[in-house]
C-alpha positions in Angstrom: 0.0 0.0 0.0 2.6 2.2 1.0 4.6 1.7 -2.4 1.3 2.5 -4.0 0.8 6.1 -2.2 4.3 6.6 -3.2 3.8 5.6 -7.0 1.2 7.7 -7.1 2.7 10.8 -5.6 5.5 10.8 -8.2 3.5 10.3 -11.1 1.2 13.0 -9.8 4.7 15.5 -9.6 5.8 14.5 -13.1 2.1 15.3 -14.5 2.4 18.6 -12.3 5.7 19.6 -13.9 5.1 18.3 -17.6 1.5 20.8 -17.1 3.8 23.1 -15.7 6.3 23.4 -18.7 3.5 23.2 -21.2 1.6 26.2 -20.4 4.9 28.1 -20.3 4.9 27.3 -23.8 3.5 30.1 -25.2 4.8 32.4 -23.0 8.4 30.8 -24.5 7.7 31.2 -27.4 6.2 35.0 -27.5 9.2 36.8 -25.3 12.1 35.1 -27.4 10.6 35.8 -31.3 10.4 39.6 -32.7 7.3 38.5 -34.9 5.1 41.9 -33.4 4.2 43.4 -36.6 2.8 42.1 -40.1 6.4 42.7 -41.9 7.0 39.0 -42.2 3.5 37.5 -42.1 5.4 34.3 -43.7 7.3 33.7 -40.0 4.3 34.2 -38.6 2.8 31.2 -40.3 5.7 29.4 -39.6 5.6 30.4 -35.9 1.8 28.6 -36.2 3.2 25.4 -37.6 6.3 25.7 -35.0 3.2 25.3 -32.4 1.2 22.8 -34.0 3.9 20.7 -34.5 4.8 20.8 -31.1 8.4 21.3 -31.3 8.9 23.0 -28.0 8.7 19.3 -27.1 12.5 19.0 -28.2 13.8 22.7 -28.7 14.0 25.7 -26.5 14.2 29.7 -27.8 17.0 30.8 -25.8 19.9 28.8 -25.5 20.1 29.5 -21.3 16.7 27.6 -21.2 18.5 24.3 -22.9 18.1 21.6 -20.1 16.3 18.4 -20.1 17.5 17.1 -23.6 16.0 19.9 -25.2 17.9 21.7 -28.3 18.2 25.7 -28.5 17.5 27.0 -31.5 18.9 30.4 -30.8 20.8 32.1 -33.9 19.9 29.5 -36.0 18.2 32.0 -38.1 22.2 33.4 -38.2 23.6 30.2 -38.0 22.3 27.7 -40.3 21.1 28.8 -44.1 17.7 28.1 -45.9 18.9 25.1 -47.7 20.7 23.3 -44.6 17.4 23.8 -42.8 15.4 22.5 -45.2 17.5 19.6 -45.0 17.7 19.2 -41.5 13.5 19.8 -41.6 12.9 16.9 -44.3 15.8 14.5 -43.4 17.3 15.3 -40.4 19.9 11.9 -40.0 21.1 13.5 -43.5 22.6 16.4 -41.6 22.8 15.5 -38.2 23.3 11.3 -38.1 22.0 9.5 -35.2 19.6 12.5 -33.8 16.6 11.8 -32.2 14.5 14.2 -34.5 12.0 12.9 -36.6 11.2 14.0 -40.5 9.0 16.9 -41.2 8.9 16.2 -45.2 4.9 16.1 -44.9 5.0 20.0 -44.3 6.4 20.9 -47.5 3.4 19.0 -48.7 1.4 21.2 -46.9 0.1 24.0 -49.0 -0.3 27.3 -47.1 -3.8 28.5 -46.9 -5.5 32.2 -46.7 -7.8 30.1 -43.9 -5.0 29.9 -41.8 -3.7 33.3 -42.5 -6.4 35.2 -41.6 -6.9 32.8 -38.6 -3.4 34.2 -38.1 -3.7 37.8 -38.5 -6.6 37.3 -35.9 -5.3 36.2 -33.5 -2.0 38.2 -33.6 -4.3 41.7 -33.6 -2.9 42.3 -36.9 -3.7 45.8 -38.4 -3.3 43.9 -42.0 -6.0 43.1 -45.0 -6.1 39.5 -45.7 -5.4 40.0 -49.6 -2.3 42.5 -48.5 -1.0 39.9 -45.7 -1.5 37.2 -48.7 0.5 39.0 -51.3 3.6 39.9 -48.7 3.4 36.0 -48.0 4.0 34.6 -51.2 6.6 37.0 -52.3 7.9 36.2 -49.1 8.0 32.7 -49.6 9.6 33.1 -53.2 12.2 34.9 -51.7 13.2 31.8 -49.9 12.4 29.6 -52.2 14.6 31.2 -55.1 17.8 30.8 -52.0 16.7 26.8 -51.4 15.7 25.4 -55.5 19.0 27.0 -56.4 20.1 24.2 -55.2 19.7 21.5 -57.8 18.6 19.1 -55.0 15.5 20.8 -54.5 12.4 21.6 -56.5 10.2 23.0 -53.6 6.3 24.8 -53.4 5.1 27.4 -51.3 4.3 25.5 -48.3 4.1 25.0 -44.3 7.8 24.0 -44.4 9.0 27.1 -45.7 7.1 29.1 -43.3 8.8 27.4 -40.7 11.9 28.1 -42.7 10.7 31.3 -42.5 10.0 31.6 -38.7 13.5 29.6 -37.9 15.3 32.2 -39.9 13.7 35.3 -37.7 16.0 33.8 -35.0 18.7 35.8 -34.6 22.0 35.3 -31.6 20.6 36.5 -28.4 23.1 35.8 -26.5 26.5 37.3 -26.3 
């Protein structure tokens, strides 16, 4: 009985915690990105998919916050080019063999949507027409997509995974 009570009690402390760290989430994810304004609607997105994809379950914003086997992505946005994260995004063991992180191909499937957009723009308070926030999204995205299918490995659409691209690229070094 005793071992019981105890059982319980711990898995009751690691449910409190894991609730814990997931409503900080958010909160994470808003004070380390510079996304306040409608100039790159295309991050934006990608900041969306970055949620819905859950990758705060592996990655951190600021590289002080890297602890329990989770990976910063501070600077990559400096760091690491369009084309390298594409690669890292589709095939990760291709760039990093023996990582833990799974494909994302099925987002450059994914074709961006005005849906989602405006779903965006709403909920970000966005002082931004749709057909405006739609037309600074896909030059946006062919902006990027000129820098990655210059590479003659890649033949890439307008998609989720190059808004992510997008939003992983609006991380510049925050630390010193």
């Amino acid at each position: 009985m005793r071992n019981s009570v105890y059982n319980l009690s711990i898995l009751l402390l690691g449910l409190s915690l894991y609730a814990i760290q997931n409503l900080k989430v958010e909160e994470n994810i808003s004070s380390f990105d510079n996304l306040k304004n409608s100039d790159n609607v295309l991050a934006l997105y990608g900041k969306e998919i970055y949620k819905t994809q859950r990758c705060d379950r592996c990655h951190v914003l600021n590289i002080e916050d890297e602890k329990f086997f989770k990976k910063s992505i501070d600077g990559v946005g400096e760091a690491r080019s369009s084309v390298y994260l594409t690669q890292l995004i589709q095939d990760p063991q291709s760039v990093n063999p023996g990582t833990r992180m799974p494909s994302f191909d099925h987002l450059f499937s994914n074709e961006l949507t005005k849906d989602q957009l405006n779903a965006i723009i709403n909920s970000n308070n966005l002082k931004i027409e749709l057909e405006t926030a739609w037309t600074i999204l896909n030059e946006q995205s062919t902006k990027i997509l000129s820098e990655i299918n210059a590479d003659e490995n890649f033949d890439l659409k307008k998609s989720e995974g190059i808004s992510l691209i997008a939003y992983l690229k609006s991380f510049k070094k925050v630390r010193n």
